[in-house]
C-alpha positions in Angstrom: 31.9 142.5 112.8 34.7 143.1 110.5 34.8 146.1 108.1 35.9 145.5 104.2 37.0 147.2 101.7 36.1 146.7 98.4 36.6 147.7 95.0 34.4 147.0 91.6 36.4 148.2 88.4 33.6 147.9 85.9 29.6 148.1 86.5 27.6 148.6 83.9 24.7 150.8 84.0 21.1 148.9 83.5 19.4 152.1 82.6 21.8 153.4 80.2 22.8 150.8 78.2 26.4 150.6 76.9 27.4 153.0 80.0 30.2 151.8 82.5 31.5 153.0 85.6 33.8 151.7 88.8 32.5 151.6 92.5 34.7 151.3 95.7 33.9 151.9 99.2 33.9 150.1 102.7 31.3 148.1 104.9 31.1 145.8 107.8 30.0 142.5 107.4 29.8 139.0 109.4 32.6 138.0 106.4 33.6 138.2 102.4 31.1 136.2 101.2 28.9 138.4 103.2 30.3 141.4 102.1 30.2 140.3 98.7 26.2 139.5 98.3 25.6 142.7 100.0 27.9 145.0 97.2 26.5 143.0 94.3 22.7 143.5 96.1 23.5 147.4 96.8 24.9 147.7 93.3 21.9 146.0 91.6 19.4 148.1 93.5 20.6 150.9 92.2 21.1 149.8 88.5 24.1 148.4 88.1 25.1 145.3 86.9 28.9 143.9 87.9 30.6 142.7 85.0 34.1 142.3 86.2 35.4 140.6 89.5 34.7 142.9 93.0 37.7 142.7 95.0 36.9 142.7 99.0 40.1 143.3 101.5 40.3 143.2 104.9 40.3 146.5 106.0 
């Protein structure tokens, strides 16, 4: 499977409202839609909420 990279500039933080923060890392996944639900899942499960676009490269 292909690894991506991906970067989200702003998540907000569901526990603390008002609070904002950037994520970025890499995964592997089957492709960028993939790749996508899983960031936006991971994010959400953690409380965070995206509320600007994720970017996902080919790594």
């Amino acid at each position: 499977m292909p690894k991506f990279s991906f970067t989200a500039e702003k998540i907000a933080d569901t526990l603390t409202p008002g609070q904002t923060t950037s994520a970025s890392g890499t995964l592997t996944a089957s492709s960028p839609t993939a790749a996508r639900k899983a960031i936006e899942r991971s994010l959400r499960s953690r409380g965070y909420e995206p509320v600007s676009a994720i970017t996902i490269t080919p790594k």
